[in-house]
Structures are given as C-alpha cells and as structure tokens.
C-alpha positions, -999 to +999 in steps of 0.1 A: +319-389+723+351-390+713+363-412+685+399-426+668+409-427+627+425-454+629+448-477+603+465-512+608+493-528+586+514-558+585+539-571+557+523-610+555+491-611+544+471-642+538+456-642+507+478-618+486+516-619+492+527-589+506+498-567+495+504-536+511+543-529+507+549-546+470+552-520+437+519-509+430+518-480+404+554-467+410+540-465+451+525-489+470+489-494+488+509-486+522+522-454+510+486-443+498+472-454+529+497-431+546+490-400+527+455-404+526+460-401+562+483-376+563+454-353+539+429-362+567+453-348+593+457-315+569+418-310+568+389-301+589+377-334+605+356-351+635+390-371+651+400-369+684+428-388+676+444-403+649+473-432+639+486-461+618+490-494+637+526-512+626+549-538+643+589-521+643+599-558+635+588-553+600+612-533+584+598-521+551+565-505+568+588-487+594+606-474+563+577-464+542+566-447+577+599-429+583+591-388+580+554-393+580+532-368+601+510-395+611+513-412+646+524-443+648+508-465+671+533-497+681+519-534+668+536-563+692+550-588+673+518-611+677+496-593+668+509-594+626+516-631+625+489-655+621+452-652+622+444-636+653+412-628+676+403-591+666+409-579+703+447-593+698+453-579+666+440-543+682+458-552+715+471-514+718+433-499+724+435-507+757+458-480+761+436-455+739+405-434+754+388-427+726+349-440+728+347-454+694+372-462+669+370-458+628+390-480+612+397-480+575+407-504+548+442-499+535+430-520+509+406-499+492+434-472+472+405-452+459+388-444+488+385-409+491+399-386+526+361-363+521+343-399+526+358-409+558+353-374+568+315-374+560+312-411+574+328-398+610+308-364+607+280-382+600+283-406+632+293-383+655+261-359+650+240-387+648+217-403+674+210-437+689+232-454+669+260-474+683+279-486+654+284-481+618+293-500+585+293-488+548+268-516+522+260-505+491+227-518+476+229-549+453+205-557+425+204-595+421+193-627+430+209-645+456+208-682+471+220-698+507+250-713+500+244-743+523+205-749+514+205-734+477+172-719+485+167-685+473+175-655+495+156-627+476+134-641+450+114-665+459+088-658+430+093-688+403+078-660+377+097-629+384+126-631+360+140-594+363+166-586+393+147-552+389+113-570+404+129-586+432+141-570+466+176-562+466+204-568+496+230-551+508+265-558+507+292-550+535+317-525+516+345-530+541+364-499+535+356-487+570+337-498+602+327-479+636+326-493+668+330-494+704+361-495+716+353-513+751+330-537+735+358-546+706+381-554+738+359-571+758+337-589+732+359-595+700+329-580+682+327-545+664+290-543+672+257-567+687+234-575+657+207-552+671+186-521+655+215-492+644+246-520+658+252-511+633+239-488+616+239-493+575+257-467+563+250-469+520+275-459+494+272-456+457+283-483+434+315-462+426+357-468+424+362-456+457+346-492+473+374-513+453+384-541+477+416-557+470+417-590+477+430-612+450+456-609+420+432-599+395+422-574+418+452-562+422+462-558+387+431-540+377+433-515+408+467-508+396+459-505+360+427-484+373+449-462+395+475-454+367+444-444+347+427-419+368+463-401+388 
C-alpha cells in the first residue's frame, strides 16, 4: 500500500475571505500549512509521496510557495473557482499512483506534524480497514434538526449529559481514502464497517477548525499565545 500527504489551497474561499493567505499572527495559515509540511518531509514518516495542491494563476500562494522543499502539485484553474465535485477539485490524482491519499486541513494551525505521522502509521499497519477519519467523542444531548426528536437521550428523566450516550464528531483535520474510489465515486469512503474507520482524538488545540471570523480571531490570539 502505498499512500500520499497531501495538501490543497486556493486564495477564494467561501465562507471566510481569503482565509489561508491574509495576516494571521505576523504569517499566515498557508505559510504554516507549508512548514508543517516541510517538518513532515524532515522526519521519519509512512509517505510515499508528498505535495501541496495550488493553481499558478493565484499569485500570492505561488509566492508564499516560492523556495519551499515541498512539491508542488499543479491546480487547473477550475478546480479553485466555485464549488466543485470533489473528484474536480482533486482532478490531478489521476496522474498520481499512490493507493490512498491523506489529506489534511490547512485550516486547523495547531495541528501537530507527530499526529499526522501517527494517523498515517497507524493506517498503514493496520488491517481491514479501508478508510479513515479523525471524531472526537462529544458529551451532550443532541436533536434531528428536521424532526427535533432527540438523537441520544431519549430518557424524559435523565438530566445529566454524563448518563446519556455520547456521539462522535467528524474533526476534519484529516481524512484517508482511496484514491480510485475518490475519482470514480466523488466519495472518500462507502458508509460500511471500518469505511471508515473512526479514528478518535482528544478534545485538545490541535482540532481547532477555522471556519468563521471569530474563529479566526481567537486562533490567532491562541497562536500568538502558545509560539
């Protein structure tokens, strides 16, 4: 099995106005993403390959990139415009052979390079599982937003979140999957036992998700605080 590190940036993003190139901390959450990439590349680690995804329209990632020891991988022009199907937006693994792909959040700032290392050791030595995504466990109650029934407490008298089952949340700092199956299917994995595999995580810094402003400015604050 061989499998890919992968990262992806463009400048427009949807939600937050040019998230990964604007000042963040005297840097910016592309130039983190880069060196926490280029420590990976500096330590002992599970890749067969690895590179950043960018388009060479978009000037200011090009820039950020210029002198890094991380291979680029070329974006078309499509593929950072727009809300895309996930196969377009990853048009350029047709060219890769790498089995399975890991791709990480340039979002999450904290993440450390010794998780992703663990998560890809961890895969690669294990067996019969296909896919993988990082959840942490939640402790609370929860309700279907279309029927408002309750998800996880359905006992009228339990009033503790410590009584009731908890869930897990999708961490999205990193997923695994099949390459062939992302091409062909638009889908990082089938919905079946270990597709994917729930790989849990602490309730820790590391699995900040940048989203929003506030987000954002705490992250930053956060950052300036613990560097």
């Amino acid at each position: 099995m061989k499998l890919l590190l992968l990262g992806t940036a463009r400048e427009k993003s949807s939600r937050l106005k040019n998230k990964m190139i604007r000042s963040f901390a005297e840097t910016s959450l592309y130039e983190i993403y880069l060196k926490k990439f280029e420590t990976i590349l500096k330590m002992n680690h599970p890749f067969d390959n690895i590179g950043m995804a960018i388009n060479r329209s978009e000037e200011t990632l090009w820039r950020f990139s210029k002198g890094t020891t991380v291979p680029i991988i070329k974006r078309n022009k499509k593929s950072v415009v727009g809300l895309k199907k996930r196969s377009e937006e990853l048009h350029f693994l047709k060219d890769m052979k790498e089995d399975y792909v890991m791709w990480i959040n340039g979002c999450h700032p904290f993440l450390k390079p010794e998780t992703i290392i663990k998560a890809g050791y961890f895969f690669k030595s294990a067996k019969n599982i296909k896919s993988l995504t990082a959840v942490r466990v939640k402790h609370n109650w929860y309700w279907d937003q279309k029927t408002k029934e309750a998800m996880n407490n359905k006992d009228s008298k339990c009033v503790s979140t410590q009584k009731c089952s908890p869930l897990l949340e999708t961490v999205h700092c990193f997923h695994i999957f099949n390459r062939e199956n992302l091409i062909n299917n638009d889908s990082y994995w089938n919905l079946r036992k270990n597709d994917p595999y729930l790989y849990i995580v602490g309730d820790s810094i590391e699995f900040w998700d940048i989203d929003t402003e506030l987000d954002f400015k705490i992250a930053e604050i956060l950052w300036k605080e613990t560097k």
